[in-house]
N, CA, C and O atoms as a GROMACS GRO file, in nm:
protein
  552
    1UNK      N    1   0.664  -1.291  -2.025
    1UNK     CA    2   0.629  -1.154  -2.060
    1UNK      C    3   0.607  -1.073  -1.933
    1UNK      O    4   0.565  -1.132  -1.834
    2UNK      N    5   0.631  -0.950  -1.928
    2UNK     CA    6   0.672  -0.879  -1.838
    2UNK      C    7   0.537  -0.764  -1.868
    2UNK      O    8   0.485  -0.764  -1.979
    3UNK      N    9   0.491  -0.676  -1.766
    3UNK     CA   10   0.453  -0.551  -1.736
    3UNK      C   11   0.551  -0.434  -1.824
    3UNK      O   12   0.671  -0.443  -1.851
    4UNK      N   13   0.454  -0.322  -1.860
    4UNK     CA   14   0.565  -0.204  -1.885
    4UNK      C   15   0.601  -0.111  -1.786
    4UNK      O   16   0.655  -0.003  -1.810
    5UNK      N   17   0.560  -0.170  -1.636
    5UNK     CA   18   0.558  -0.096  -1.554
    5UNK      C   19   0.656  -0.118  -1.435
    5UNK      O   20   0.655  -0.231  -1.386
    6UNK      N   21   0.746  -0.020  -1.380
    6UNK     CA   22   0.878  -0.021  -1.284
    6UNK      C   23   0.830   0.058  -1.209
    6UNK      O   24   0.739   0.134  -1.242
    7UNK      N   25   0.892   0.054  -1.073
    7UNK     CA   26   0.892   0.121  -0.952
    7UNK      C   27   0.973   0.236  -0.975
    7UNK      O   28   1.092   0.213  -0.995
    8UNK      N   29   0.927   0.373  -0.978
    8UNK     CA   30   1.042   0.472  -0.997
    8UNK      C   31   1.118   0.470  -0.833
    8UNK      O   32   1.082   0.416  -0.729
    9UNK      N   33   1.211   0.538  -0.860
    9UNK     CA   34   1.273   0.579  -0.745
    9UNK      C   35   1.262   0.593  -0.591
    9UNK      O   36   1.309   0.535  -0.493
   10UNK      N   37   1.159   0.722  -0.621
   10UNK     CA   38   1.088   0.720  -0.496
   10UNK      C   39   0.986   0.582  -0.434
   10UNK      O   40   0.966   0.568  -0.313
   11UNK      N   41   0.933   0.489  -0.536
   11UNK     CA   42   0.847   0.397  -0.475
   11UNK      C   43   0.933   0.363  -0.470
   11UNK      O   44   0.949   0.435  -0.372
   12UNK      N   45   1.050   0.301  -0.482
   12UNK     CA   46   1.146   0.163  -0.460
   12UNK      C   47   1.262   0.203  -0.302
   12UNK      O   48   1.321   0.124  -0.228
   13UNK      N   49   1.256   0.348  -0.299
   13UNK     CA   50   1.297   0.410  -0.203
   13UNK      C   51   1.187   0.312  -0.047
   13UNK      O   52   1.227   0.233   0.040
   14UNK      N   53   1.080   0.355  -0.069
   14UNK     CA   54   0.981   0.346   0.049
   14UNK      C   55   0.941   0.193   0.051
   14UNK      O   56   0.898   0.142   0.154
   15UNK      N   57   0.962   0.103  -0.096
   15UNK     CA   58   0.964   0.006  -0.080
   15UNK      C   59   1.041  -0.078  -0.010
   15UNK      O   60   0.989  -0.170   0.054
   16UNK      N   61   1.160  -0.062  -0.012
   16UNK     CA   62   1.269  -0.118   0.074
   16UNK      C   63   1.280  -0.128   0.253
   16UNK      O   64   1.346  -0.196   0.332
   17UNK      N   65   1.172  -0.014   0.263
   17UNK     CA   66   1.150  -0.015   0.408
   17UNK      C   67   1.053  -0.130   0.464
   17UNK      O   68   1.023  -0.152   0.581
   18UNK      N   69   1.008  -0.205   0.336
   18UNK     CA   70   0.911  -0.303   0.435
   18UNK      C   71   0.981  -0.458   0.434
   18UNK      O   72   1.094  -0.482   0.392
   19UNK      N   73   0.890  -0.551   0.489
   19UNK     CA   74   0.972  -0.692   0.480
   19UNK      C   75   0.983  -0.737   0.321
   19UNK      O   76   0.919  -0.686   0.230
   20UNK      N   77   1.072  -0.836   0.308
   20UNK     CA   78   1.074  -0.930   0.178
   20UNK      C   79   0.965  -0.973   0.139
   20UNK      O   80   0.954  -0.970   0.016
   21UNK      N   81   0.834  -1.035   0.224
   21UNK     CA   82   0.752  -1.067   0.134
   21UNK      C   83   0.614  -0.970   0.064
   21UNK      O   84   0.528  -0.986  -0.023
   22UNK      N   85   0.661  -0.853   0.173
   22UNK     CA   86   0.584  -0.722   0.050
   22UNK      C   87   0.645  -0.706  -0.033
   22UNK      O   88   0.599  -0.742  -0.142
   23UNK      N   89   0.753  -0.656  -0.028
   23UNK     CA   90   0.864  -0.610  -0.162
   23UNK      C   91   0.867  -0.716  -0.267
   23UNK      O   92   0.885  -0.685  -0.385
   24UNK      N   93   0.847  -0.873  -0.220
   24UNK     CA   94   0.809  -0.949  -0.358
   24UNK      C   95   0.699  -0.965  -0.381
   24UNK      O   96   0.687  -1.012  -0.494
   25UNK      N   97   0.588  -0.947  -0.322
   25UNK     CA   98   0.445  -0.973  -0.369
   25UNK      C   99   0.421  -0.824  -0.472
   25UNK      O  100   0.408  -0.827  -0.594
   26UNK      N  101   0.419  -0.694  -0.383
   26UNK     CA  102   0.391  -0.592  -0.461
   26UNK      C  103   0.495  -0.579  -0.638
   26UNK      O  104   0.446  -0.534  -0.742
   27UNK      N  105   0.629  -0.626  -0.623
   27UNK     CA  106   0.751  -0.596  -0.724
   27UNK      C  107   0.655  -0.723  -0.809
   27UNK      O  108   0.653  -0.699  -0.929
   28UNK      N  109   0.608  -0.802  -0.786
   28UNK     CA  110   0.576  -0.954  -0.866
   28UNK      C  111   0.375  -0.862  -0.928
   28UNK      O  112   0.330  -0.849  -1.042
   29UNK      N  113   0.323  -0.828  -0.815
   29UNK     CA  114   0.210  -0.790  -0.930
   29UNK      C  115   0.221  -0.637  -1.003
   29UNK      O  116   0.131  -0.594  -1.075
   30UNK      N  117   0.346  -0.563  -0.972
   30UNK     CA  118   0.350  -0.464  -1.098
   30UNK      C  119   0.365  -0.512  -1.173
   30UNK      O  120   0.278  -0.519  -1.260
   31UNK      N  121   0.528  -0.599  -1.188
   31UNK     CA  122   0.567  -0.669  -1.329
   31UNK      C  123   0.497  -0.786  -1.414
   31UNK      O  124   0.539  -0.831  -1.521
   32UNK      N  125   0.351  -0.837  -1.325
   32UNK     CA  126   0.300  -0.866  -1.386
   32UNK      C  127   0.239  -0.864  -1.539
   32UNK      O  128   0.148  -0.783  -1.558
   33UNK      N  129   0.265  -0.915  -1.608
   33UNK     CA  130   0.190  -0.885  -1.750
   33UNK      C  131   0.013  -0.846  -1.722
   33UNK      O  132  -0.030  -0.764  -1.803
   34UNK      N  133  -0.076  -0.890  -1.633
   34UNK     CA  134  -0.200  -0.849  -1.640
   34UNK      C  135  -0.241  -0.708  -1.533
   34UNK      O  136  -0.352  -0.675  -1.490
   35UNK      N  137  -0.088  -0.637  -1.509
   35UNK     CA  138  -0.118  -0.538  -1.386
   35UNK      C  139  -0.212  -0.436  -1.500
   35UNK      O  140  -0.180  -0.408  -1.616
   36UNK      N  141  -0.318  -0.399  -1.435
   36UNK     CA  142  -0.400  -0.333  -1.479
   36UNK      C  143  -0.395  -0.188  -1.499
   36UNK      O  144  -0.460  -0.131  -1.587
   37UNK      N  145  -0.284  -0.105  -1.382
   37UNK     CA  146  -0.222   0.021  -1.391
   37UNK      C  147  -0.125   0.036  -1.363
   37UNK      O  148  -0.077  -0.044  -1.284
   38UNK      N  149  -0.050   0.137  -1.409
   38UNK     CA  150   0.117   0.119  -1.314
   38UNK      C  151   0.058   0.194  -1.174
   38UNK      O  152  -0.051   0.248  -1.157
   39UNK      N  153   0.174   0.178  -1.080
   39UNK     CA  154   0.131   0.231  -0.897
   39UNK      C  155   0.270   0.293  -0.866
   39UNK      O  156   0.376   0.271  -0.926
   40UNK      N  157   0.248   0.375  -0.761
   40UNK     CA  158   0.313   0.398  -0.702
   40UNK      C  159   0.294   0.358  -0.529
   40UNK      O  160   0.187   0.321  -0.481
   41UNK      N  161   0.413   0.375  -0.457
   41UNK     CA  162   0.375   0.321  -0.287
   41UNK      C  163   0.366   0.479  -0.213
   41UNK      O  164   0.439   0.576  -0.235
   42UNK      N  165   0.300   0.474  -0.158
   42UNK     CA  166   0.304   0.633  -0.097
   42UNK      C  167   0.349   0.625   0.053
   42UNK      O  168   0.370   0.726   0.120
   43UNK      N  169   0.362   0.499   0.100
   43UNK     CA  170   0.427   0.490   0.207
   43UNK      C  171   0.461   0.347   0.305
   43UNK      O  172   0.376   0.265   0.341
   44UNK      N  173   0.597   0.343   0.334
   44UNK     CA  174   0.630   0.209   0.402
   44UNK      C  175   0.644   0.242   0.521
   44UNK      O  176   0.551   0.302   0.574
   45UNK      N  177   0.766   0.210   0.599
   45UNK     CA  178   0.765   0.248   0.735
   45UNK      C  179   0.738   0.388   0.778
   45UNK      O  180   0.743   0.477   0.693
   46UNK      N  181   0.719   0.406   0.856
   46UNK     CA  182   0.656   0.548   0.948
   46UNK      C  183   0.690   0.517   1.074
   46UNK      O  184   0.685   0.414   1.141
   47UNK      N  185   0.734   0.661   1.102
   47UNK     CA  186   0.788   0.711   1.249
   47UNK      C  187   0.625   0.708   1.306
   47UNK      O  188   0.518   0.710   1.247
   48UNK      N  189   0.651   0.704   1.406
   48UNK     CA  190   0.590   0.743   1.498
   48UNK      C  191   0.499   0.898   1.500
   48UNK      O  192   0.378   0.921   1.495
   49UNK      N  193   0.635   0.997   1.513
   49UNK     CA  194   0.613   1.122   1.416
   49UNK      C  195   0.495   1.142   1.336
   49UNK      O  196   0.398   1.216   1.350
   50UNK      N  197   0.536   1.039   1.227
   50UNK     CA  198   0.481   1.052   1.073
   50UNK      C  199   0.282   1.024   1.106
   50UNK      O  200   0.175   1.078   1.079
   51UNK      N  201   0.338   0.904   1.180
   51UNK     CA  202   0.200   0.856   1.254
   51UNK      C  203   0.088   0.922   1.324
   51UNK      O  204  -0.028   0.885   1.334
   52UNK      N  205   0.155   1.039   1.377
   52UNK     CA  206   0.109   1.093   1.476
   52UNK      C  207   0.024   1.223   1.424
   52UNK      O  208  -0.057   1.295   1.483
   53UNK      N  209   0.088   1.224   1.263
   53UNK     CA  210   0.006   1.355   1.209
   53UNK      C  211  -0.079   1.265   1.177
   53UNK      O  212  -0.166   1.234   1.258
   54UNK      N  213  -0.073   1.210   1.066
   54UNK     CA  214  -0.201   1.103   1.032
   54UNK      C  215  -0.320   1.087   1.094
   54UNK      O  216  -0.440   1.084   1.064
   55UNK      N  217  -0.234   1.075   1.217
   55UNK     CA  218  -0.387   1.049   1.333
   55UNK      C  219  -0.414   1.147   1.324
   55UNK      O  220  -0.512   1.155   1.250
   56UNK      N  221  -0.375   1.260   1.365
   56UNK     CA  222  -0.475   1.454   1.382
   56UNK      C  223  -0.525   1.418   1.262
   56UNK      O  224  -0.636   1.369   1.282
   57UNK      N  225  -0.497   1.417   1.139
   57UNK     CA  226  -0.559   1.471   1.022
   57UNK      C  227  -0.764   1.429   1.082
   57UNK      O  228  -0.801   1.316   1.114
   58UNK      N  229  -0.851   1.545   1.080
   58UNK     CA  230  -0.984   1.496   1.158
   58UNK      C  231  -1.025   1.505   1.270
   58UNK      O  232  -1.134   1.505   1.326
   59UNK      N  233  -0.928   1.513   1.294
   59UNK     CA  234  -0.904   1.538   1.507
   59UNK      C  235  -0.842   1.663   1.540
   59UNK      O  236  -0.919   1.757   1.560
   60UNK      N  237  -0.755   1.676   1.548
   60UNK     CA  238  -0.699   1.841   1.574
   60UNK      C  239  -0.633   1.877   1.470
   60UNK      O  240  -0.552   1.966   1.494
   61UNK      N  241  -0.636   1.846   1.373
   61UNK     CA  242  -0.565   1.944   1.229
   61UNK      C  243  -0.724   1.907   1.121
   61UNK      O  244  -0.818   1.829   1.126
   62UNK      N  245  -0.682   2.002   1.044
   62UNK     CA  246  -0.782   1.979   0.916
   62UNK      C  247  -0.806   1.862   0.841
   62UNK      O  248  -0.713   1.782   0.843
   63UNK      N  249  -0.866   1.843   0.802
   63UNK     CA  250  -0.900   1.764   0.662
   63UNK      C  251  -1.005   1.622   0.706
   63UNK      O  252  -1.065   1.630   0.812
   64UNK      N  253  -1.017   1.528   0.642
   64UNK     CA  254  -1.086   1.375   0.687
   64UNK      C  255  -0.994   1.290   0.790
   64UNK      O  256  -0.876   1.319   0.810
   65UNK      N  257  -1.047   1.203   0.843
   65UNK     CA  258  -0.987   1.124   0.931
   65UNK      C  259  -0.922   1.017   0.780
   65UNK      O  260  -0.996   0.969   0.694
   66UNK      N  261  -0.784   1.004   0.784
   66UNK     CA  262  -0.706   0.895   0.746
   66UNK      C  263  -0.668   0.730   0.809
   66UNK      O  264  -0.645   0.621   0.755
   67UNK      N  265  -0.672   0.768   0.915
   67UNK     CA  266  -0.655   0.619   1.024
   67UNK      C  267  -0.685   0.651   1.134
   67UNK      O  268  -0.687   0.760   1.191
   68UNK      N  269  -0.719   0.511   1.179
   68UNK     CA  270  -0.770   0.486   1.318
   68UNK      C  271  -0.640   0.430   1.404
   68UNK      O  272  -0.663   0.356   1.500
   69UNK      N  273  -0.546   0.455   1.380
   69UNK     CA  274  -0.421   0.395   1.436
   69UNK      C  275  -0.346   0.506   1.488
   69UNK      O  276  -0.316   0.597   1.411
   70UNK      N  277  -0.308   0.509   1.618
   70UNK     CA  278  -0.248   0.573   1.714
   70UNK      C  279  -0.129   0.561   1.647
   70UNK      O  280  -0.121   0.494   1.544
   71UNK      N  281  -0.010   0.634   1.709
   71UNK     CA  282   0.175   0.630   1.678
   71UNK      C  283   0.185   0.435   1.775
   71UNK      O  284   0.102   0.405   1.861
   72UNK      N  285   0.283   0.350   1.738
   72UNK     CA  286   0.317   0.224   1.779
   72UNK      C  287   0.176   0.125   1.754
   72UNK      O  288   0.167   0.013   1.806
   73UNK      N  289   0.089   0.172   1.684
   73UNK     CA  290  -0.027   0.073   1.656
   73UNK      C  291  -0.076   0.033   1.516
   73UNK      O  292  -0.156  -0.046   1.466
   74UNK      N  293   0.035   0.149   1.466
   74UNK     CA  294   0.015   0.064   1.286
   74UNK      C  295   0.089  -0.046   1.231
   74UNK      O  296   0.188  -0.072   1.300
   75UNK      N  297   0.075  -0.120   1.128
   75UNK     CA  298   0.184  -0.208   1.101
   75UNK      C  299   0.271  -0.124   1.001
   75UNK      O  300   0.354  -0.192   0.942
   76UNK      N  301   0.270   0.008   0.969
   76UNK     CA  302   0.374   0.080   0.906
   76UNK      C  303   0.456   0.113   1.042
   76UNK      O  304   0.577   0.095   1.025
   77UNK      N  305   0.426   0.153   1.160
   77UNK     CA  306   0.562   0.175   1.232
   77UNK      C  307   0.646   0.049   1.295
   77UNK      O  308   0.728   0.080   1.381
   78UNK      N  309   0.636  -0.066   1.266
   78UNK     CA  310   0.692  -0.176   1.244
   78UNK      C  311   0.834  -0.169   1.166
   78UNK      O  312   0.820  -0.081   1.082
   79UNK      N  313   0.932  -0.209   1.159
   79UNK     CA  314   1.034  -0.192   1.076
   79UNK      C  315   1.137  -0.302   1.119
   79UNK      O  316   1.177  -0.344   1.228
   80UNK      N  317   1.166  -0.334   0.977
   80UNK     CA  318   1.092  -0.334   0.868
   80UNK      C  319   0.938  -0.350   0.865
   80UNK      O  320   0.873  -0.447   0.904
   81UNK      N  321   0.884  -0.210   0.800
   81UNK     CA  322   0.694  -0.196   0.768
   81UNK      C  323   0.638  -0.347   0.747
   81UNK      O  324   0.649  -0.414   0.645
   82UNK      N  325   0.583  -0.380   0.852
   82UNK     CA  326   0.465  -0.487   0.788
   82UNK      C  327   0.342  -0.459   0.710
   82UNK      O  328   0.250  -0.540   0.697
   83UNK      N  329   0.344  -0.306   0.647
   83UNK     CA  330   0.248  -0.284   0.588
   83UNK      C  331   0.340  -0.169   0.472
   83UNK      O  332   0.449  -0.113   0.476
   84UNK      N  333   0.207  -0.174   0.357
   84UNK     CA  334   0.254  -0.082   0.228
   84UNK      C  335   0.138   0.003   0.180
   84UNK      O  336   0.025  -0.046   0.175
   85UNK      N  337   0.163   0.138   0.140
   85UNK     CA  338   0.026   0.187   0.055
   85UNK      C  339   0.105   0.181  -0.043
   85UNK      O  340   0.227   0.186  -0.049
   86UNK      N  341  -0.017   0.164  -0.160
   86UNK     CA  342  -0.030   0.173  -0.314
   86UNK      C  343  -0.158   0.237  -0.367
   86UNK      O  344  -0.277   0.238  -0.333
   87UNK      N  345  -0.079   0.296  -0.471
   87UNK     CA  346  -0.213   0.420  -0.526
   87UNK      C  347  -0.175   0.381  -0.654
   87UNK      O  348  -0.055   0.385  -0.680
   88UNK      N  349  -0.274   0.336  -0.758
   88UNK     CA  350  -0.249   0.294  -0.897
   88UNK      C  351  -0.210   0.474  -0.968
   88UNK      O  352  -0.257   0.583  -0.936
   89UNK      N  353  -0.143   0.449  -1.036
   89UNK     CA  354  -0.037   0.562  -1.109
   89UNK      C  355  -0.137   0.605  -1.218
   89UNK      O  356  -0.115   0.520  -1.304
   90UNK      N  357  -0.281   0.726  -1.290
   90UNK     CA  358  -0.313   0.728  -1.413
   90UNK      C  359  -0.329   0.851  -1.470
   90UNK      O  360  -0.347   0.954  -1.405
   91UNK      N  361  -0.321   0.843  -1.626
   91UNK     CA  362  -0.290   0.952  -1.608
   91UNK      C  363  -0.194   1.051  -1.606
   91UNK      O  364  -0.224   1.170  -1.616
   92UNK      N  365  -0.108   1.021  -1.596
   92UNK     CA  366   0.032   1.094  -1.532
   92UNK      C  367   0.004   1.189  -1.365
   92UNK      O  368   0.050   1.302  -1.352
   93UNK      N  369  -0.095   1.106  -1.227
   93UNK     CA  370  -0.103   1.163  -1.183
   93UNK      C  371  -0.172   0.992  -1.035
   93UNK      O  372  -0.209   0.879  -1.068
   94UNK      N  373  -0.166   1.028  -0.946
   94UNK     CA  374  -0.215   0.952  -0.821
   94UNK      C  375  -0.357   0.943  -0.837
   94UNK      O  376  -0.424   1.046  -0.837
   95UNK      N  377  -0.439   0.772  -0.858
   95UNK     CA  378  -0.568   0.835  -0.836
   95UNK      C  379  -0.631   0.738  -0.704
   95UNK      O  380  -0.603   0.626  -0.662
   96UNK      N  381  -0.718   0.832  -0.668
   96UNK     CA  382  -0.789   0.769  -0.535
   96UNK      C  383  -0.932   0.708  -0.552
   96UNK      O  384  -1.009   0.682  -0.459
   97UNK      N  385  -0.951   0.692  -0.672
   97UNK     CA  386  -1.037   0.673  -0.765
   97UNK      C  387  -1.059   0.518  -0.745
   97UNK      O  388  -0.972   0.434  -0.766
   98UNK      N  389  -1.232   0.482  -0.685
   98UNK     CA  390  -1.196   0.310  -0.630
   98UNK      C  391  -1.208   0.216  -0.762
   98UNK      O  392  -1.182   0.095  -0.766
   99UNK      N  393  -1.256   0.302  -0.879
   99UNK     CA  394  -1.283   0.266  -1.033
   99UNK      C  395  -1.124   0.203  -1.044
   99UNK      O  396  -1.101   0.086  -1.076
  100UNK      N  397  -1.018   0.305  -1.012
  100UNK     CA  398  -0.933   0.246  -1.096
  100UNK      C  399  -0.841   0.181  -0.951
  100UNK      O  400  -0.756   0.096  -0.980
  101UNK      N  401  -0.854   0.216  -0.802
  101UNK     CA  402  -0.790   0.085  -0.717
  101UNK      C  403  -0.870  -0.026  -0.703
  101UNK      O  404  -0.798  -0.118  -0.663
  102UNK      N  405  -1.013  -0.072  -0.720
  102UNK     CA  406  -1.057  -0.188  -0.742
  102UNK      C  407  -0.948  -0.313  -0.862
  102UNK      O  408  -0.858  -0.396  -0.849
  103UNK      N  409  -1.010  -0.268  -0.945
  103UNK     CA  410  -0.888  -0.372  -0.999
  103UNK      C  411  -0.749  -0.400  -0.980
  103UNK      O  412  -0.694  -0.501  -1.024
  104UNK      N  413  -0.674  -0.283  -0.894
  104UNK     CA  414  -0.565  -0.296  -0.903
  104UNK      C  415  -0.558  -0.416  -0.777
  104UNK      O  416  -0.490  -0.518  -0.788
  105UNK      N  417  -0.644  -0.381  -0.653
  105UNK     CA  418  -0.607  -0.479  -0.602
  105UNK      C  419  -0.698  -0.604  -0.562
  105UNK      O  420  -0.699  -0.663  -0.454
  106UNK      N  421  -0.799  -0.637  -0.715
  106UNK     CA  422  -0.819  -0.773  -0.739
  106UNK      C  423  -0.706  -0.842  -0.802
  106UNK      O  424  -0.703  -0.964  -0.817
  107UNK      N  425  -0.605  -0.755  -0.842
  107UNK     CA  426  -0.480  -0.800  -0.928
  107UNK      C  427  -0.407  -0.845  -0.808
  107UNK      O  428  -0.383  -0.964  -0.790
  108UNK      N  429  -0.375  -0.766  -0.738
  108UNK     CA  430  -0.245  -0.811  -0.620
  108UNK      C  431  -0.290  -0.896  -0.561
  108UNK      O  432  -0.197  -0.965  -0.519
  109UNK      N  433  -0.435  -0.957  -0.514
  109UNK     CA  434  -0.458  -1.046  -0.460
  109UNK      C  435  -0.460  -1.195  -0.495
  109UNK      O  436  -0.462  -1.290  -0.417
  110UNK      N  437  -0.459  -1.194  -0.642
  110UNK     CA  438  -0.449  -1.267  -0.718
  110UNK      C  439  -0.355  -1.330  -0.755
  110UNK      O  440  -0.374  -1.445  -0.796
  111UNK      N  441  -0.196  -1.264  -0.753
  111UNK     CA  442  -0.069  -1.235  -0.762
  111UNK      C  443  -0.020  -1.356  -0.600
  111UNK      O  444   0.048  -1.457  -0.585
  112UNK      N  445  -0.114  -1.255  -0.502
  112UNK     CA  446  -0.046  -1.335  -0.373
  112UNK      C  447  -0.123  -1.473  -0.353
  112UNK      O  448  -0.073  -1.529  -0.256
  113UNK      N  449  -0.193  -1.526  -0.390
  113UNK     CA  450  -0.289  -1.639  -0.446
  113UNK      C  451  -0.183  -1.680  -0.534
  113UNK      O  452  -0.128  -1.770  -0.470
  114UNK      N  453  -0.131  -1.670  -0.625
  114UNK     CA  454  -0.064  -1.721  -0.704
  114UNK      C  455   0.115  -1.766  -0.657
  114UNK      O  456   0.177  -1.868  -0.687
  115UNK      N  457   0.154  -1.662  -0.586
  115UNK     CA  458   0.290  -1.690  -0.487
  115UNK      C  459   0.262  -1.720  -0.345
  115UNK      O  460   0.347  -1.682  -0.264
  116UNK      N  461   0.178  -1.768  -0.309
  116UNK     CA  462   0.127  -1.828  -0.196
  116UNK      C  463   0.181  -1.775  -0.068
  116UNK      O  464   0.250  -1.837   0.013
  117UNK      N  465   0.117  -1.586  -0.056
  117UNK     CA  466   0.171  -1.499   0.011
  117UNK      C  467   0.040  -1.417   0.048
  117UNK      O  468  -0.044  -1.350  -0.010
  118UNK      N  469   0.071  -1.462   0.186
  118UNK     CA  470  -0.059  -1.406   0.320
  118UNK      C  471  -0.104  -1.270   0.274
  118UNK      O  472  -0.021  -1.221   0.197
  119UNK      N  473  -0.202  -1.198   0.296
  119UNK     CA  474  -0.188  -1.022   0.292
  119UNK      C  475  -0.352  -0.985   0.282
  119UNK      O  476  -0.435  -1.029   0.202
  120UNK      N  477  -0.366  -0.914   0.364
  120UNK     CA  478  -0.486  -0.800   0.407
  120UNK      C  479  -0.469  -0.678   0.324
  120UNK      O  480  -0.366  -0.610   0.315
  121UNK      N  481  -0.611  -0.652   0.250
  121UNK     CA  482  -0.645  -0.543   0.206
  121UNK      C  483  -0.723  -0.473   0.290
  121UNK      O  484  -0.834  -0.517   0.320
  122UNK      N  485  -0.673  -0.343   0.346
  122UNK     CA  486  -0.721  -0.259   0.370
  122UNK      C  487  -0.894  -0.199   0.328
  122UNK      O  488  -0.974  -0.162   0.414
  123UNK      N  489  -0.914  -0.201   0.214
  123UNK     CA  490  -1.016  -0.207   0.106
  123UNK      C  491  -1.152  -0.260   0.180
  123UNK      O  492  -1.262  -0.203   0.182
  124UNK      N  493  -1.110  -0.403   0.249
  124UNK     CA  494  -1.195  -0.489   0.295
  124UNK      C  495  -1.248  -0.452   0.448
  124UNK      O  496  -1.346  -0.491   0.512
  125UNK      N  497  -1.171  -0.386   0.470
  125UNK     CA  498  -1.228  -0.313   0.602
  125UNK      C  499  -1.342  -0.247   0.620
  125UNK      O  500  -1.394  -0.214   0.514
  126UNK      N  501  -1.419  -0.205   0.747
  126UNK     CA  502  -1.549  -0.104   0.754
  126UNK      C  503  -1.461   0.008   0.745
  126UNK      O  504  -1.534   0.068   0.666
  127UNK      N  505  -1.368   0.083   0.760
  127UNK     CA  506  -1.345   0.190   0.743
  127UNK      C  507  -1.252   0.185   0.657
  127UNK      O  508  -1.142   0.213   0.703
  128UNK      N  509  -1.259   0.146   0.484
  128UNK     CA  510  -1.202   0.125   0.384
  128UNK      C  511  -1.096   0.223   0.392
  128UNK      O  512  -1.112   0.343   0.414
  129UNK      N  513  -1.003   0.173   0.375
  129UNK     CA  514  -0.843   0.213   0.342
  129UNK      C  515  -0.799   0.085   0.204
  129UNK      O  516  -0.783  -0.036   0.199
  130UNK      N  517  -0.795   0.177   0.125
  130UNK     CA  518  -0.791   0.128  -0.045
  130UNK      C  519  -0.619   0.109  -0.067
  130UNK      O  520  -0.561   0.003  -0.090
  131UNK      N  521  -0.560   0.240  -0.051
  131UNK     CA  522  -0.417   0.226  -0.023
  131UNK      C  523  -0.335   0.104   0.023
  131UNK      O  524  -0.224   0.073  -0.021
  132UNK      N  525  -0.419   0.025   0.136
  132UNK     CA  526  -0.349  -0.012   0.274
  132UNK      C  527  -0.358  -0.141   0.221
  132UNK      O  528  -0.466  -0.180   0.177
  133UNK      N  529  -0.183  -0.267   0.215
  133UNK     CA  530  -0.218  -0.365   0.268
  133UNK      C  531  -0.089  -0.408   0.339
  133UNK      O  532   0.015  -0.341   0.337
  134UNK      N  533  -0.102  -0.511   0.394
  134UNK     CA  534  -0.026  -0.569   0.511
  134UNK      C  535  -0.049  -0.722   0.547
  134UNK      O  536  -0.154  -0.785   0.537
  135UNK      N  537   0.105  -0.777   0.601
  135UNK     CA  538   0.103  -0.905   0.674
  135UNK      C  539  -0.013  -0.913   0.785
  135UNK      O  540  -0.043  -0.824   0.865
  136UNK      N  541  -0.080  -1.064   0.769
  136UNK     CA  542  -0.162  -1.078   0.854
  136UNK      C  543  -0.098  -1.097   1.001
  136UNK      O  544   0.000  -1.170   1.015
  137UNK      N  545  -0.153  -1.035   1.102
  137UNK     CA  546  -0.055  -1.067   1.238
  137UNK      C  547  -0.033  -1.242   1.276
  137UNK      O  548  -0.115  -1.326   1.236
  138UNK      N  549   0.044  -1.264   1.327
  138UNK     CA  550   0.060  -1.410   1.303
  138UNK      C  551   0.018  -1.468   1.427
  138UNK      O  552   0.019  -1.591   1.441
   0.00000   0.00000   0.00000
């Protein structure tokens, strides 16, 4: 038995940018039958560029600090991405809501426990990033 839940387009787009064993750990706990929400990925590899706003966001542009990772120091500018965000899908809308990413990724961890596949939650960090997980550096 299968999940009712697929990667639209755009996630399967950004999915493809990371290694094989994200793309099967994350593709294995959507289609899970016990995935708790559908998700979307909001982001795989990243330029440098891409990186580089991220970092301002808090620092010299508006809004909260998003990461502590300089441009060449994330595992999204890796490429293929050694890292993936996921934002559980509810609603008909993205939530950042740790009510509804808590379970999602006691699910994925569970998933990679179950396919016997390494991976860091972000979540678990002092400066929680819920979105964020990634290959452990080896």
């Amino acid at each position: 038995m299968r999940s009712k839940y697929n990667w639209g387009r755009t996630s399967q787009r950004r999915l493809a940018t990371c290694t094989p064993g994200i793309q099967r750990l994350m593709t294995a706990a959507l289609h899970h039958p016990d995935c708790p929400h559908d998700m979307s990925i909001t982001s795989g590899h990243r330029t440098h560029e891409e990186q580089a706003a991220l970092y301002a966001k808090g620092r010299t542009t508006p809004g909260p600090k998003v990461t502590n990772a300089k441009p060449g120091q994330s595992r999204h500018n890796s490429y293929p991405s050694e890292a993936v965000d996921i934002v559980p899908y509810v609603n008909g809308s993205l939530s950042w809501d740790w009510d509804h990413i808590n379970p999602c990724a006691e699910h994925i961890k569970r998933v990679a426990a179950e396919l016997g596949i390494e991976i860091e939650w972000g979540g678990d960090w002092r400066m929680r990033d819920g979105a964020h997980w990634q290959e452990p550096k080896e």
